[in-house]
N, C-alpha and C positions, 0 to 999 in steps of 0.2 A: 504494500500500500504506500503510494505516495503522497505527501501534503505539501502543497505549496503555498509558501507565504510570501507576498505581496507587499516590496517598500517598508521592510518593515523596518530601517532608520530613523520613520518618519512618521511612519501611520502605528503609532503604537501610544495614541493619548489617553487619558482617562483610564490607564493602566490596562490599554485594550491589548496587551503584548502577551497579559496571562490569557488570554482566553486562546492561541496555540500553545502558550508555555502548560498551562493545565489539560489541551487537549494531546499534548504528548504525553505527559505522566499515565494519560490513560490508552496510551497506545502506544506500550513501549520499544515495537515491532514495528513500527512505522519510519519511513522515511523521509524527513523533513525537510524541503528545499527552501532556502532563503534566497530570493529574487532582488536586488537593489534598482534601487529608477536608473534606467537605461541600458541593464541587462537583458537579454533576450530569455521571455519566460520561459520556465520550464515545460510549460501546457504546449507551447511550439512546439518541442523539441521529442519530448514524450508524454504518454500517456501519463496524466495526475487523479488523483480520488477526489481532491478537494484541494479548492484554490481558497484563501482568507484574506481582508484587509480590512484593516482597523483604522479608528480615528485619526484624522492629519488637521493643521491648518488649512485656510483655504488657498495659500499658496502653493504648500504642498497637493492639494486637491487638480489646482488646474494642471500638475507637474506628472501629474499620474494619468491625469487625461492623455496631454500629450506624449506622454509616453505608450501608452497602452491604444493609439489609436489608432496605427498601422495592426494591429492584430484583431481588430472588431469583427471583423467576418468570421476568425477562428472562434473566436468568445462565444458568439453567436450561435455557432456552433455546436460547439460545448454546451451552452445554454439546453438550447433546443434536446441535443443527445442527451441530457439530463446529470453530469457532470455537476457535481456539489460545489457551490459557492456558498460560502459566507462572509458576507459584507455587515458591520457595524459600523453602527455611530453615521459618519456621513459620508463612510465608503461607497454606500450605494449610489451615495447622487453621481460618482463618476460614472456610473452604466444608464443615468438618466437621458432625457431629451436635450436639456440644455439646463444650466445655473446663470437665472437674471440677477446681476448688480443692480445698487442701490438707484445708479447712474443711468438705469436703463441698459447698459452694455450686457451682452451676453458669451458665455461661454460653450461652447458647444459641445454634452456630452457624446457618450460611447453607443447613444439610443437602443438601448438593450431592450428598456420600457419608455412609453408614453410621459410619464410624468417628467414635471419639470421642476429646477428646487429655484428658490428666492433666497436670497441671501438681506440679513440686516444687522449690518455688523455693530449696531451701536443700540443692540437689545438682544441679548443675551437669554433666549428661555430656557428655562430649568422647570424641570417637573419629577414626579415619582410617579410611575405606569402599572398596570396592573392588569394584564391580558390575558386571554383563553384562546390556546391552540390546540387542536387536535386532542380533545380532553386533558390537555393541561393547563396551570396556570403559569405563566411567564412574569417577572419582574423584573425591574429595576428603576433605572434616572434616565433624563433627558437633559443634556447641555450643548445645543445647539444657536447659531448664529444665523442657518437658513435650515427652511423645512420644503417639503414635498406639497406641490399642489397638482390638481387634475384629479382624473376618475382611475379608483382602485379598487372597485369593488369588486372586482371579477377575476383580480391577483394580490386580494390584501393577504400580509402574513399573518394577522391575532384581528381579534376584535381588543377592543379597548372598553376594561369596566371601571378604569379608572385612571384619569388624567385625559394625554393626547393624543389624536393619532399622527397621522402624516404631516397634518397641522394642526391648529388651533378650534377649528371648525367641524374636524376630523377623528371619529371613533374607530377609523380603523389603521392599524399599524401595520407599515413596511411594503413588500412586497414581496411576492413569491409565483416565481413562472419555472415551472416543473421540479428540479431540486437547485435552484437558485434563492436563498434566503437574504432579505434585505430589513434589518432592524435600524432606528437612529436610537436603538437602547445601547446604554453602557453601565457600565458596573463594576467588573467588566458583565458582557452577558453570559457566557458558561457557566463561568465562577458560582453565577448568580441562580441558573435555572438547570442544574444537573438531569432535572429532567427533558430537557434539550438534549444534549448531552449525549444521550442515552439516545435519544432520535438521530442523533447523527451520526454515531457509531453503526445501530443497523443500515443506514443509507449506503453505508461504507462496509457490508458486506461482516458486522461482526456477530454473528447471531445470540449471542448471551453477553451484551456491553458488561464490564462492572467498572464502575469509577472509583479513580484513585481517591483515597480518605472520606470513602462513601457517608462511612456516618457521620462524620463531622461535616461535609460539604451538606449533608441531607438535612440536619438540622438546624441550620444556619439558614439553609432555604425557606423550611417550615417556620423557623420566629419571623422573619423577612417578611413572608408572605400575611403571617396573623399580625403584623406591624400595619402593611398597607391593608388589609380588610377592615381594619377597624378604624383606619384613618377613611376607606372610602363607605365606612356604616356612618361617618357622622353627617 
């Protein structure tokens, strides 16, 4: 099994660097590729199980764009063949339609998906989330500078039972087009939802996942989770 991670000098904020660093502890057989901007990916080259990238500035953001944008037909690709992606925090908007400046300028993503992100750098949303996937519940935070707009409803990743989704207006979070996974949750988000975790291990072919420091990662999720239920009972 191969894992490849994505820029990760750069896209590793909000401590988004454990969520491969924890996904190798539980895959200790796995083989991990670290890609830096302007290396030729490893998904080029050979076949990968899962491709990852985590939170960046948005200079970094536009940096990965043009990096990554002579390979969009192979992405695409992958996408489609059903190739695991995970994207956090505001990784996904590089595989969006476009990211509009405050200015009106536009950035032209990787158009993976429809949606488009808005940036406003001088408002900062913070939030704690509280979602339902495929009968689980997902947690964490939201700190972001731009969010997702347009229609998601027919590739959202969770519904939202508490906080935001894509944006402010919006109860449904991320997106997901066959095994491409797109959250603006950080935490980090592994760390945070072992029962993910565990979803994405069998993606990858492990038929009885067990996560590394199960109990302790499993109850730390369980207070977490009765923390935001009773912040979203009030």
């Amino acid at each position: 099994m191969k894992i490849e991670v994505l820029y990760p000098e750069a896209a590793n904020l909000f401590g988004d660097c454990w969520n491969y660093r924890y996904l190798k502890e539980c895959l200790p057989e796995a083989e991990f590729v670290y890609t830096s901007l302007g290396d030729t990916p490893e998904f080029v080259k050979n076949d990968v199980q899962l491709i990852y990238m985590g939170a960046m500035t948005e200079s970094a953001q536009e940096r990965a764009i043009a990096w990554l944008m002579p390979y969009r037909e192979q992405i695409a690709q992958l996408v489609s063949g059903g190739t695991v992606f995970l994207m956090t925090a505001n990784a996904g908007e590089v595989f969006c339609d476009h990211i509009e400046n405050e200015d009106g300028s536009r950035v032209e993503g990787l158009k993976i998906f429809d949606l488009y992100a808005k940036r406003d750098m001088m408002h900062r949303h913070n939030s704690t989330v509280l979602c339902e996937f495929e009968g689980m519940k997902l947690v964490g935070f939201k700190a972001e500078f731009s969010q997702l707009y347009g229609d998601n409803s027919a590739n959202a990743l969770a519904t939202v039972r508490y906080g935001t989704g894509i944006n402010a207006k919006s109860k449904l979070e991320g997106v997901r087009i066959n095994n491409f996974f797109s959250t603006a949750i950080v935490g980090p988000f592994l760390l945070m939802n072992p029962g993910f975790v565990k979803y994405l291990m069998k993606h990858l072919g492990v038929e009885n996942p067990k996560l590394k420091y199960e109990p302790v990662i499993m109850d730390a999720y369980a207070r977490r989770l009765a923390d935001i239920e009773k912040m979203a009972a009030k």
